[in-house]
Structures are given as C-alpha cells and as structure tokens.
FIKOLFI-444816 format. One record per residue (C-alpha): residue in one letter; x, y, z; residue number from 1. Coordinates in Angstrom, 3 decimals, m for minus. Example, Ala and Ser with C-alpha at 12.3 -4.5 7.8 and 13.67 -1.06 7.14 Angstrom:
! FIKOLFI-444816
+------+----------+----------+----------+-----+
! type !       xx !       yy !       zz ! seq !
+------+----------+----------+----------+-----+
!    A !   12.300 !   m4.500 !    7.800 !   1 !
!    S !   13.670 !   m1.060 !    7.140 !   2 !
+------+----------+----------+----------+-----+
//
This chain:
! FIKOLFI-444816
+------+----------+----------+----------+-----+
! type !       xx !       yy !       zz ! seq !
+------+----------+----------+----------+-----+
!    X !    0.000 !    0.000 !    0.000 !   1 !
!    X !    1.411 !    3.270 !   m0.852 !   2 !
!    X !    2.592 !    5.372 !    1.889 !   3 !
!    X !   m0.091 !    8.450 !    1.548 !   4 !
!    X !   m3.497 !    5.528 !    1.568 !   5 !
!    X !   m1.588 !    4.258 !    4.820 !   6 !
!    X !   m1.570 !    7.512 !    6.442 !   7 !
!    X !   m5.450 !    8.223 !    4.827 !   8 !
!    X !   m6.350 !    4.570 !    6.614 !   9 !
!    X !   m4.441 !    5.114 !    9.668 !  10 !
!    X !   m6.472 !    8.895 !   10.140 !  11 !
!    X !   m9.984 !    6.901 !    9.475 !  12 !
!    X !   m9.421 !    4.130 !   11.688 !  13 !
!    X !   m8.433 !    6.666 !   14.515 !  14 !
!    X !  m11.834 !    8.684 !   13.680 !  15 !
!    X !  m14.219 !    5.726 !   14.050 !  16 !
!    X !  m12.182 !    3.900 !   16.966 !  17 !
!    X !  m13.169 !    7.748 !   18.935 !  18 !
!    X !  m16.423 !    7.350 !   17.920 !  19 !
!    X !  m16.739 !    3.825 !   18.880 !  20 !
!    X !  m15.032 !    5.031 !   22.554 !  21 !
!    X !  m17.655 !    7.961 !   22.304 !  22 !
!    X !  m20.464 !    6.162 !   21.740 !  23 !
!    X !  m19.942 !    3.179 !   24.418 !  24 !
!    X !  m18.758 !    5.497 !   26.971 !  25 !
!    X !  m22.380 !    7.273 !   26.122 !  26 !
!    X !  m24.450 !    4.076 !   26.448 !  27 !
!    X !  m22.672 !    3.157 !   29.611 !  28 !
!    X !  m23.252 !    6.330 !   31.376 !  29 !
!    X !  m26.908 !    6.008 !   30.170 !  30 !
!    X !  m27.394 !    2.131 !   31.208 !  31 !
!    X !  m25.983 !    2.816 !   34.802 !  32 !
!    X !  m28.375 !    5.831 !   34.981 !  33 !
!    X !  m31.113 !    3.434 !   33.943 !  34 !
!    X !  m29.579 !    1.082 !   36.424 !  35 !
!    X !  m29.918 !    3.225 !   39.213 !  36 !
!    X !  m33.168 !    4.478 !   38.235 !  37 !
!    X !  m34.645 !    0.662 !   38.895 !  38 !
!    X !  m32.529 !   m0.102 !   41.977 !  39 !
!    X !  m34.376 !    2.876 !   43.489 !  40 !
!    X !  m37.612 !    1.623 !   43.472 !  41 !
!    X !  m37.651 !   m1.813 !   45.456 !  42 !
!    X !  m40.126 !   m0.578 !   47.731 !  43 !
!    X !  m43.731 !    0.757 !   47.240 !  44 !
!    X !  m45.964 !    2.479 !   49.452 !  45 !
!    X !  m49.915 !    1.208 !   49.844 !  46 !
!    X !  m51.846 !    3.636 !   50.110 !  47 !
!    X !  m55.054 !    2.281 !   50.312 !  48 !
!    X !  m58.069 !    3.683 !   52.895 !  49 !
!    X !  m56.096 !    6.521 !   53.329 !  50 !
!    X !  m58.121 !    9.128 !   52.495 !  51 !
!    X !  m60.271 !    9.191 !   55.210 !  52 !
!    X !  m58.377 !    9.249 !   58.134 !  53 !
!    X !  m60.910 !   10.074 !   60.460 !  54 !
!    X !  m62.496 !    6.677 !   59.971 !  55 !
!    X !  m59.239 !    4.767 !   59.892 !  56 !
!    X !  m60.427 !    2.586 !   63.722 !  57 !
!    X !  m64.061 !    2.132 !   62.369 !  58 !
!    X !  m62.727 !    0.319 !   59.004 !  59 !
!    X !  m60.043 !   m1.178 !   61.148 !  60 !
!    X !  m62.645 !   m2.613 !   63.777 !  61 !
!    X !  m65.488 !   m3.706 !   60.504 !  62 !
!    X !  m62.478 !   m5.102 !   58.907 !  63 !
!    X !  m60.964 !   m7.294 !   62.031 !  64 !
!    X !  m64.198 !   m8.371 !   62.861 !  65 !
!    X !  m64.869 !   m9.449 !   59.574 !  66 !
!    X !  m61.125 !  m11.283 !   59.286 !  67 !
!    X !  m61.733 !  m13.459 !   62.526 !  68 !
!    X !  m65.143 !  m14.678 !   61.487 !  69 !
!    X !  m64.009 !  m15.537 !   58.250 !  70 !
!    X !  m61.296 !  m17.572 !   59.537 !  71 !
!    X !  m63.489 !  m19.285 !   62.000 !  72 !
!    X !  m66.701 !  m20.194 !   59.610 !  73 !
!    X !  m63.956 !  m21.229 !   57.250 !  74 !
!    X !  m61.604 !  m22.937 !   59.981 !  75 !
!    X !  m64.399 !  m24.580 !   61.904 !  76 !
!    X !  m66.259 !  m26.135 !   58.009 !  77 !
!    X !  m62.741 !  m27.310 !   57.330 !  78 !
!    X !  m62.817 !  m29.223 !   60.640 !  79 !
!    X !  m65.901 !  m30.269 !   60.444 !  80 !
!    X !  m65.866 !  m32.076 !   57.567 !  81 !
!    X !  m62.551 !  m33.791 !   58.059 !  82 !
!    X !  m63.814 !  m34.853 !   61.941 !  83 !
!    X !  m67.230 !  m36.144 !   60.157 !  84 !
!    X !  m66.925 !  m39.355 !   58.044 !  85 !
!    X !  m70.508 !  m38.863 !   57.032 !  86 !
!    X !  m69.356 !  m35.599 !   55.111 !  87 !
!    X !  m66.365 !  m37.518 !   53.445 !  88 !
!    X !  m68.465 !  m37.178 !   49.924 !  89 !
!    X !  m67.426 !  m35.149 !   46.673 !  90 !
!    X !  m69.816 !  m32.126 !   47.349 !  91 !
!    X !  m67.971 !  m31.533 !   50.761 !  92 !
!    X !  m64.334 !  m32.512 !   49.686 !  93 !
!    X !  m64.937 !  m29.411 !   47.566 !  94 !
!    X !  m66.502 !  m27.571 !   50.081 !  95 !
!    X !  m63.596 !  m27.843 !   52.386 !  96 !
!    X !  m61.071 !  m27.108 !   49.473 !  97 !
!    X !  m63.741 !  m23.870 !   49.100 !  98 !
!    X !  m63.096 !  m22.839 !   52.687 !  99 !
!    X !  m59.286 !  m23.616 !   52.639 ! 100 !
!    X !  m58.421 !  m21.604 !   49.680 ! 101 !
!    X !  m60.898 !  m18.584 !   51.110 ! 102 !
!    X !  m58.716 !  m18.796 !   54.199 ! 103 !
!    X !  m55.855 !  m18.765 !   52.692 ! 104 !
!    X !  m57.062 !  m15.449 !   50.510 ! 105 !
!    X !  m57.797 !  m13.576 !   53.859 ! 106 !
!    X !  m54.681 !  m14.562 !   55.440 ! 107 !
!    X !  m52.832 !  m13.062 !   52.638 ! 108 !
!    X !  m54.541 !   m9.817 !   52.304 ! 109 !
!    X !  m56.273 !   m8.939 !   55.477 ! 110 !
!    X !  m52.964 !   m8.945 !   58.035 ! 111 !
!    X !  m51.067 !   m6.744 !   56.097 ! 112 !
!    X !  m54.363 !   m4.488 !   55.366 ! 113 !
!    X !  m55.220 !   m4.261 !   59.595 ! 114 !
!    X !  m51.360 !   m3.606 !   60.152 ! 115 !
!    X !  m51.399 !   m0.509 !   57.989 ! 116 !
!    X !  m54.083 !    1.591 !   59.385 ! 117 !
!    X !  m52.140 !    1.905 !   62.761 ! 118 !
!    X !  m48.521 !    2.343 !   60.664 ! 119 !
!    X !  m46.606 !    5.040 !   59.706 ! 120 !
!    X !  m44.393 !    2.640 !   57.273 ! 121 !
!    X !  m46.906 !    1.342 !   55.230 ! 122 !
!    X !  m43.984 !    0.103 !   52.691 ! 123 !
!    X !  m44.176 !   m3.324 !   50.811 ! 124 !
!    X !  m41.010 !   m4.389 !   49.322 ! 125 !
!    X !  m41.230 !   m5.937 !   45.378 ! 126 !
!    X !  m40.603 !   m9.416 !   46.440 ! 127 !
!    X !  m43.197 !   m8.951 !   49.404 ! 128 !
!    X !  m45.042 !   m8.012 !   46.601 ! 129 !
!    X !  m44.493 !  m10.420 !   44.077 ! 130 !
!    X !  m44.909 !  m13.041 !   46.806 ! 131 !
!    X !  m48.251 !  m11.590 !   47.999 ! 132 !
!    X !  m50.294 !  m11.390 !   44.443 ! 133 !
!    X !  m48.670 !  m15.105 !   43.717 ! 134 !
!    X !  m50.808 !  m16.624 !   46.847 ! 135 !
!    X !  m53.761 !  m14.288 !   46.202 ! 136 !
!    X !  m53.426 !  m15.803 !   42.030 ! 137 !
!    X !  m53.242 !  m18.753 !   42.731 ! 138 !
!    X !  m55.842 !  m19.137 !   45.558 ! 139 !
!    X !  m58.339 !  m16.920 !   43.484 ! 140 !
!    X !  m57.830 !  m19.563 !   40.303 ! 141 !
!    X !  m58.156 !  m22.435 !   42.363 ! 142 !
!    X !  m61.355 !  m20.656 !   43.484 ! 143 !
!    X !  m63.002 !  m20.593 !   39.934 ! 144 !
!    X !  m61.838 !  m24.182 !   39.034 ! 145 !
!    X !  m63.172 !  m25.320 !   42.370 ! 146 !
!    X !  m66.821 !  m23.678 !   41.719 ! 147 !
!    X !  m67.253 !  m24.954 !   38.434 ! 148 !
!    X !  m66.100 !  m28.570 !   39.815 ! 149 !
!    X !  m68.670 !  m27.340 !   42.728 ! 150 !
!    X !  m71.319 !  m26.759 !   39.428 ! 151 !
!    X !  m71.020 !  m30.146 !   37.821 ! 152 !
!    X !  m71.366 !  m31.359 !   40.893 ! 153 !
!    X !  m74.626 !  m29.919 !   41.727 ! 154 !
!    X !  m75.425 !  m30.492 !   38.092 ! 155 !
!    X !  m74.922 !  m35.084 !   38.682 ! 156 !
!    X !  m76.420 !  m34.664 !   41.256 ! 157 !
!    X !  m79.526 !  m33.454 !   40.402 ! 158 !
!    X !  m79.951 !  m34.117 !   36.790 ! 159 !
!    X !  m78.818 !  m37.496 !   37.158 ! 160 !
!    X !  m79.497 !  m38.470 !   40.788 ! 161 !
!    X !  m78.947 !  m42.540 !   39.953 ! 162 !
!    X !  m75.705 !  m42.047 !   38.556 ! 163 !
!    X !  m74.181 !  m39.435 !   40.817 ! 164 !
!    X !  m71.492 !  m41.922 !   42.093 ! 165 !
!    X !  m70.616 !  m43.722 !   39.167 ! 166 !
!    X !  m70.075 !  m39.886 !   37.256 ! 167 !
!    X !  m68.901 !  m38.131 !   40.332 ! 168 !
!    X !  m66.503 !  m40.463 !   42.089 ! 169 !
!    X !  m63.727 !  m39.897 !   44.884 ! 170 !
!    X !  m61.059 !  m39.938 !   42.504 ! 171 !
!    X !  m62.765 !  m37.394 !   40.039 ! 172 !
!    X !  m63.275 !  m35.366 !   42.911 ! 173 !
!    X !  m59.730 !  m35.786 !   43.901 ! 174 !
!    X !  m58.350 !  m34.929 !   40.424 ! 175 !
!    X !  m60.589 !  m32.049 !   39.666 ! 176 !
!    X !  m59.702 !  m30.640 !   43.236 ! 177 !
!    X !  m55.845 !  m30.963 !   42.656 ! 178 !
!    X !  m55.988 !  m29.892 !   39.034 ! 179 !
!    X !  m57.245 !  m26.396 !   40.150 ! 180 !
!    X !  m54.397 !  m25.939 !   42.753 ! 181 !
!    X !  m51.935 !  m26.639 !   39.968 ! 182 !
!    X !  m53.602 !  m24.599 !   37.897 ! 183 !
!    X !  m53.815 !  m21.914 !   40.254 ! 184 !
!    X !  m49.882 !  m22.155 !   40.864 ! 185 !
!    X !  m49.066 !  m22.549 !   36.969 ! 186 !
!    X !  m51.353 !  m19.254 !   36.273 ! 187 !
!    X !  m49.550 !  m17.157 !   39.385 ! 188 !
!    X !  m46.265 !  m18.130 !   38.219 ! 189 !
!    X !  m46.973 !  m17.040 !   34.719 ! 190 !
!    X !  m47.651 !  m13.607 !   35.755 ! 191 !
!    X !  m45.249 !  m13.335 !   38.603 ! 192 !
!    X !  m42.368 !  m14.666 !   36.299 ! 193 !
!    X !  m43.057 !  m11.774 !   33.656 ! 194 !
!    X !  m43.121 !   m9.221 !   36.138 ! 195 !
!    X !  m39.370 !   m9.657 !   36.393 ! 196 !
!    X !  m39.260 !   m7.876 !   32.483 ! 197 !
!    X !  m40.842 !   m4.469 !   33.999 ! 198 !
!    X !  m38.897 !   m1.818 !   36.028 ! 199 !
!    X !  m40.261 !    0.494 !   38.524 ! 200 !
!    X !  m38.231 !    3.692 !   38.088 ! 201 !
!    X !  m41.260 !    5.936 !   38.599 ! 202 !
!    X !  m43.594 !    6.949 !   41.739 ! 203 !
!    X !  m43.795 !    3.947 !   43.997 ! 204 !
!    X !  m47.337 !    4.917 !   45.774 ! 205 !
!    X !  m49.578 !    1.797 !   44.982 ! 206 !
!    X !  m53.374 !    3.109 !   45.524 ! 207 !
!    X !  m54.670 !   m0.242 !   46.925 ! 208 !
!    X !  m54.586 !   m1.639 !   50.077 ! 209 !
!    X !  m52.646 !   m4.650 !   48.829 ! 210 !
!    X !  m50.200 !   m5.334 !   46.121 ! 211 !
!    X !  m52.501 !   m6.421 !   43.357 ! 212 !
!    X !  m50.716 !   m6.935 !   39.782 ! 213 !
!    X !  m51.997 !   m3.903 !   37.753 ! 214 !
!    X !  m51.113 !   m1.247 !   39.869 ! 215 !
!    X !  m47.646 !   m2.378 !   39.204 ! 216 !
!    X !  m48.392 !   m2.507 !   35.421 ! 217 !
!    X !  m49.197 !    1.450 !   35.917 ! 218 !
!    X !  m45.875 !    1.862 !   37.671 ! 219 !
!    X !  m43.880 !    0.421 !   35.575 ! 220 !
!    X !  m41.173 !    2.567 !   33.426 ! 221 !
!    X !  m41.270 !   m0.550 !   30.686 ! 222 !
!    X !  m44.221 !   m0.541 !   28.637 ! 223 !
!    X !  m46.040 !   m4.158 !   30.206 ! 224 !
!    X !  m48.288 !   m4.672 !   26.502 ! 225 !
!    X !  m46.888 !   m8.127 !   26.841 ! 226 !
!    X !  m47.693 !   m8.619 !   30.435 ! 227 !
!    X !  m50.992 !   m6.977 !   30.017 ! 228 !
!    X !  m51.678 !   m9.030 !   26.557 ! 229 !
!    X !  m50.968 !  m12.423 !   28.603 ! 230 !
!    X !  m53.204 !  m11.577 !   31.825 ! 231 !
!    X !  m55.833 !  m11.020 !   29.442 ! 232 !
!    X !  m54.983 !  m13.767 !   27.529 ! 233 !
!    X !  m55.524 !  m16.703 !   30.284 ! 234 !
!    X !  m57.499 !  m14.690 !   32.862 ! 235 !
!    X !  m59.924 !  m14.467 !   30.278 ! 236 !
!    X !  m59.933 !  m17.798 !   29.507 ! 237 !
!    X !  m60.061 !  m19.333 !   32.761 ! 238 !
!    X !  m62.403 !  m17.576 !   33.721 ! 239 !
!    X !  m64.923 !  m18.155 !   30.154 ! 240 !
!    X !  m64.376 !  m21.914 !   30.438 ! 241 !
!    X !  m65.040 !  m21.869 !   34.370 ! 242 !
!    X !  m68.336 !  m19.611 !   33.815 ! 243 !
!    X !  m69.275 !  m20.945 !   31.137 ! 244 !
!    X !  m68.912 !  m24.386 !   33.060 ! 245 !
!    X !  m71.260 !  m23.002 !   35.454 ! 246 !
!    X !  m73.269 !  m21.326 !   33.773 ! 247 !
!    X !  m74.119 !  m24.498 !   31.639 ! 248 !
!    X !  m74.289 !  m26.600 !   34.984 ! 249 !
!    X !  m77.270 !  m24.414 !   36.183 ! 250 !
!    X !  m79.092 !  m24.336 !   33.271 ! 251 !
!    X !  m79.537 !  m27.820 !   33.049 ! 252 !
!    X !  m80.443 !  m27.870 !   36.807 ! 253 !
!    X !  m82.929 !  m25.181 !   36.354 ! 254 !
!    X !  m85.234 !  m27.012 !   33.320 ! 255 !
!    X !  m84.604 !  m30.060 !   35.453 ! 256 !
!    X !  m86.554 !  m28.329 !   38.698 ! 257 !
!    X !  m89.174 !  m26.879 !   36.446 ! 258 !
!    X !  m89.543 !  m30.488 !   35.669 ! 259 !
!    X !  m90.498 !  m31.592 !   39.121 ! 260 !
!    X !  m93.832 !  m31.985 !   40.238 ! 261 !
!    X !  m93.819 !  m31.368 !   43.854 ! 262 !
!    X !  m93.495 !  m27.974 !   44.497 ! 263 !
!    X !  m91.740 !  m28.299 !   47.753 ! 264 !
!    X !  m89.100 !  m30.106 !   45.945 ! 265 !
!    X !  m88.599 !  m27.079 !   43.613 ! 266 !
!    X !  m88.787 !  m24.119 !   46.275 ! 267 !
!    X !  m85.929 !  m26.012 !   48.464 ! 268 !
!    X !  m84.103 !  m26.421 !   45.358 ! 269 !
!    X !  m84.084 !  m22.988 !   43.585 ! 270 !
!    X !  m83.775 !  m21.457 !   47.436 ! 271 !
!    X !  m80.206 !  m23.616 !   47.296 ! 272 !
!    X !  m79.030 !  m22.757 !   43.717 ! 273 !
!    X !  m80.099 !  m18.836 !   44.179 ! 274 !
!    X !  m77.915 !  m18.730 !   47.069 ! 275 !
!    X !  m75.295 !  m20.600 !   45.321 ! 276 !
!    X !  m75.736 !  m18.401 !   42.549 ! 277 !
!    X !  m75.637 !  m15.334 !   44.394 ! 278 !
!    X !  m71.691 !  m15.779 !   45.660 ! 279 !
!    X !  m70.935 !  m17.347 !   42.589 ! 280 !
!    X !  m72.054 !  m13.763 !   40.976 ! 281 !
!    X !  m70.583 !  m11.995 !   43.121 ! 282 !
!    X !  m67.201 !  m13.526 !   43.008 ! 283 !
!    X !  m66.688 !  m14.234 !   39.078 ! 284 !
!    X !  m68.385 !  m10.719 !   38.662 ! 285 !
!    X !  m66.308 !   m8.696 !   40.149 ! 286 !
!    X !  m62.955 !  m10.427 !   38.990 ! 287 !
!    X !  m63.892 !   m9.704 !   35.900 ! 288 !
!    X !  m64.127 !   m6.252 !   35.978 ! 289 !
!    X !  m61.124 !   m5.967 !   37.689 ! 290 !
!    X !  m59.261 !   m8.022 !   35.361 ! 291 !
!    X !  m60.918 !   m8.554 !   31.847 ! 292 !
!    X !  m62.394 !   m5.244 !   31.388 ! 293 !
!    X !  m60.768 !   m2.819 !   28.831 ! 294 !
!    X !  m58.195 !   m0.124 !   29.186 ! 295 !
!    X !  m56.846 !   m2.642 !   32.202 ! 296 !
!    X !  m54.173 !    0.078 !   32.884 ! 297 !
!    X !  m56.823 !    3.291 !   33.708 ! 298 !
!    X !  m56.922 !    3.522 !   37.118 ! 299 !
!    X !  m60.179 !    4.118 !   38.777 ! 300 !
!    X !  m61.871 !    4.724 !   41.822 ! 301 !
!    X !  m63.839 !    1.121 !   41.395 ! 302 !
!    X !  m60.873 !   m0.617 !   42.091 ! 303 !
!    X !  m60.440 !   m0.912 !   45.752 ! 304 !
!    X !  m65.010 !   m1.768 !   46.209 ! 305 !
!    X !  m64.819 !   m4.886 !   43.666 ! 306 !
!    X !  m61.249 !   m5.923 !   45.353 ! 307 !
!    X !  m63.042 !   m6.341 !   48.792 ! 308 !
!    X !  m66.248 !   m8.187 !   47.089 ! 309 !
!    X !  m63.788 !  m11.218 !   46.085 ! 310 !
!    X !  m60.953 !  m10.907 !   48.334 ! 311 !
!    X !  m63.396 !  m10.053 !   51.763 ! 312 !
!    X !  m67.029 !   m9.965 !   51.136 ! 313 !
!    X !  m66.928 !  m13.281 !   49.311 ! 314 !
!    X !  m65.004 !  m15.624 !   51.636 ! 315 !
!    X !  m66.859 !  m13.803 !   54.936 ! 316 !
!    X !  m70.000 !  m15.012 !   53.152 ! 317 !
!    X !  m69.491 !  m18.499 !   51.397 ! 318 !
!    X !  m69.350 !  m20.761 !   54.930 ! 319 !
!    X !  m72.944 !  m19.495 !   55.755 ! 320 !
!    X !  m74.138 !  m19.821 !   52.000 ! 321 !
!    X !  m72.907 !  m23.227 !   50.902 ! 322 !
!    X !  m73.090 !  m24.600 !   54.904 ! 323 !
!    X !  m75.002 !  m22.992 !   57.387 ! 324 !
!    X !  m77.900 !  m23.400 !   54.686 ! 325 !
!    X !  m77.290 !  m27.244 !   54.109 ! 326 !
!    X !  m79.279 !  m29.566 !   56.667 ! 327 !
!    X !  m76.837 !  m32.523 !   56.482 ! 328 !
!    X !  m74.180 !  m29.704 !   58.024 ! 329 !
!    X !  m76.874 !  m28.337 !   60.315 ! 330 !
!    X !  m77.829 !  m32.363 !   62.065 ! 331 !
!    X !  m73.916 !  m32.322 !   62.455 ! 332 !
!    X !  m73.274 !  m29.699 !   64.663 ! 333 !
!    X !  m76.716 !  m30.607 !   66.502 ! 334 !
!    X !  m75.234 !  m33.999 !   67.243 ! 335 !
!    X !  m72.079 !  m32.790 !   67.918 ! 336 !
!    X !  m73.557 !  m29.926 !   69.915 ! 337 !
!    X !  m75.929 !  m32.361 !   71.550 ! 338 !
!    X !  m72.863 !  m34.864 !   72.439 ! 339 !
!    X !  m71.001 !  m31.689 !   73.946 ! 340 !
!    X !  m73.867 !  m30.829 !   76.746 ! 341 !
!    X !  m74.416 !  m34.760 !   77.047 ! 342 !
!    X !  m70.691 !  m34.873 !   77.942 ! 343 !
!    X !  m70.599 !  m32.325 !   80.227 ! 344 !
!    X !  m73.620 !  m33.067 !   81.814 ! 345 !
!    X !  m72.427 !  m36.193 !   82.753 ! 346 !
!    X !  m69.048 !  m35.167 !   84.228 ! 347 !
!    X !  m70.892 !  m32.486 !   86.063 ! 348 !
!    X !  m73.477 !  m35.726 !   87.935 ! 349 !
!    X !  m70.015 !  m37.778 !   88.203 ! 350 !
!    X !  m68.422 !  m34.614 !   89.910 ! 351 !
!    X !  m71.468 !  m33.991 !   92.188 ! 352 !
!    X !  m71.927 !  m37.626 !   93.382 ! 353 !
+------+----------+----------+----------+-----+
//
C-alpha cells in the first residue's frame, strides 16, 4: 500500500475507533443511569383507605371483625368435615377445598391491610409483593376451578341423581380438586415470572390496600403490553371456560326443577341454587371487571369496592351460603352440639356424686 493511503487509513481508523469510545462510553453512562433508576424503586408504598383518616379505627374494627369470622366459619367447616366421616363425599371434599383456599385469601390480604391503618411505614417491598399477588393468584384460580367442579357437581347430582357416584366419584373429585391448585400455581407463576421484564423507576405509591398486579403494570417505566396481553390472555380464559362451566351446569339444573312436580321439591331447590348463585355472581363478577375489562391500565376509583367483594365480602360469606344453609351440616353440629352438653352433663353428675 502506498505510503499516503496508509496515512489516509491510519487517520480513518483513529476517527471511528473515537467514535466507537464515544459512543460506548455514552451508552454506559446512560445504562448505569437506567440502572440506578430501577434499583431505586424496590419498595412501594400502599396507600389504600387513606383518604379518610378520620375513619381509619371504624374500618379497622369492621375489617378485624370481619377477618376473625371468616377464619373461624372457614376454619371450623374445614374441621368439620374432616372430623365427620358422614361428610367424606365429593360435594364436601370441595366444600372444604372452598373454605381452605378462602382462608388462605384472607390470610394473605387482610394482616397486612389491619397492620397498615395503625402504621406510619406502610412500605411493601417488590418481592413482598411479588410473593403476595402469587398466593392471592393462585388461591383466586383455584377458586373458579373449584366452583365450576362445585357446578357439575350440583349439576350429577340433580340431573342425574342414579348415577351421581358412578359420574362423580372420589377420585374425580380428587383430580378435579388438585388440578385447580396446579392450575392456580401454573397461572400465578406465569404472571409473577413476567413481572421480572418491567422496572419500577417511577412513583412507587400503589393506591390499593394490597399489592394487586396492575397497579404495578401502571408503575412500571417498561411498557407491560406483553404482560398486560398475557393476563388477558388466560385470565380471560379461565375464567370463560369456568363460567361458562357453570353457567351451563345451572341451566340444566334449572329445566330439570321446572320439571319436578312437587313444588316443595322445587322451592328447596331454587332457594339452594339462588344462594349458590348469588356468591358465585358476586365472586366471578367482580374479577372480571377488575381483570378482563378494557383499558386494564386506567386507574379508577372502582378498584379498591370490587377488590373487597372477592378478596373479603366473598369468603366472609361463602361458609354461611354453601353450609349454614345445608341440613346434612346443620344435624352435624346438633349432634355434635348435643354430644357436647351430654358430655358435660355427665361429668358435672359424676363430679357432684
């Protein structure tokens, strides 16, 4: 090569090799200013009930109350049917799965909820976070599975009375029952895994008084289309194939009471299915506003009202509708009631003579 197109090459290479220095130095300074953006925000502050501080002991005391009688209608079915073999049948193995997973939706949410009207650090970290919405998915998923199993139930049962344990056997039962915990965990970890994509570089107020999914979605610096586009994705299908289960389950018990000619038979029956109906409205209803309606990301002030139907209203309420309602439960705790006083009766005379 001739000496001047050496000296030409030598000039160009030095040109782009300070570019290349200028340009990485640039996009190193900017990715640890990104960096430190995101490490900032590991922590988020719930700020839910907090505008109305002047009834902060009231909600605290309507909300406490409501937490220990949830636990012990839910506690006390869960006992009951284990203790009682006469109970040991598919309607009440779901029924006791029904008042596990309701427990386990007010222990995660209520605690932390009573804690933070008395605190002044009402912080959540992101992994308290993360971890908090994956026991709340999974329990709430389990929760639809188990009421359509709860549906086709009902549906045997009635519709085809003669066949009910040859269609609706202990080991369907048990395989519909664990199939909607491992569905619930598969559908939490979906959403919980992809949350690791978004970065929180922004405010870190959450306006919900727990860490629910979308208000992280709002806070997020990353756009979350994807997570967003997969939430609607299987929440919406989970919860079409479990309504629609249901839906199709009373329908076919509904022509099948018009059907029967006493009309005793038929006021007991629709009295049991309205009721059943009732939380089962109330529960897929107001999940589905919060989480298949459009524009997820537009926060409103509905939020927090259809949060409590299906995370406090619902599991305070589905001991007395499915149980307290149901005679076989109600001879139970009279015999177990009456074997109580018997008992103590008798040591009382034993004491006395």
């Amino acid at each position: 090569m001739p000496p001047l197109k050496q000296r030409e090459f030598r000039l160009m290479f030095c040109a782009h090799r300070k570019q290349a220095l200028y340009f990485s130095t640039f996009f190193f300074r900017l990715s640890g200013m990104v960096e430190e953006n995101h490490t900032m925000k590991h922590e988020f502050i719930l700020t839910g009930f907090t505008d109305h501080p002047e009834m902060k002991a009231l909600l605290f005391v309507v909300f406490f109350v409501t937490y220990l009688i949830t636990m012990v209608g839910n506690m006390g079915l869960m006992i009951l049917i284990s203790k009682e073999r006469s109970l040991h049948t598919p309607m009440y193995i779901f029924l006791g799965n029904l008042a596990l997973v309701d427990s386990c939706c007010a222990c995660a949410i209520t605690p932390k909820m009573l804690a933070n009207f008395f605190s002044q650090d009402r912080t959540i970290s992101l992994y308290e976070c993360m971890a908090q919405f994956y026991f709340l998915c999974t329990v709430e998923t389990a929760d639809c599975f188990l009421l359509a199993a709860m549906a086709y139930d009902r549906y045997v049962a009635i519709c085809n009375p003669l066949q009910y344990h040859t269609m609706m056997s202990k080991k369907l039962c048990l395989q519909m029952t664990t199939g909607a915990f491992i569905a619930g965990n598969l559908h939490s970890m979906i959403h919980v895994g992809l949350l690791f994509r978004l970065a929180f570089c922004g405010s870190n107020h959450i306006n919900h008084f727990y860490c629910d999914i979308l208000p992280l979605y709002r806070l997020s610096c990353i756009d979350p289309y994807v997570n967003e586009l997969v939430l609607f994705v299987f929440s919406g299908s989970i919860q079409v194939f479990t309504i629609g289960s249901v839906l199709i389950s009373y329908l076919y018990i509904v022509f099948t009471i018009f059907q029967m000619k006493s009309k005793e038979g038929r006021i007991k029956a629709f009295s049991t299915c309205a009721s059943h109906f009732l939380s089962v409205s109330l529960f897929y209803g107001s999940l589905f506003f919060m989480y298949i309606r459009p524009n997820l990301l537009e926060e409103g002030d509905k939020d927090i009202p259809a949060a409590i139907l299906f995370t406090i209203v619902v599991p305070l309420l589905n001991p007395f509708i499915y149980s307290l309602r149901n005679k076989e439960v109600k001879n139970v705790l009279k015999k177990i009631l009456m074997k109580k006083i018997i008992s103590r009766n008798f040591k009382q005379a034993s004491a006395i003579a």
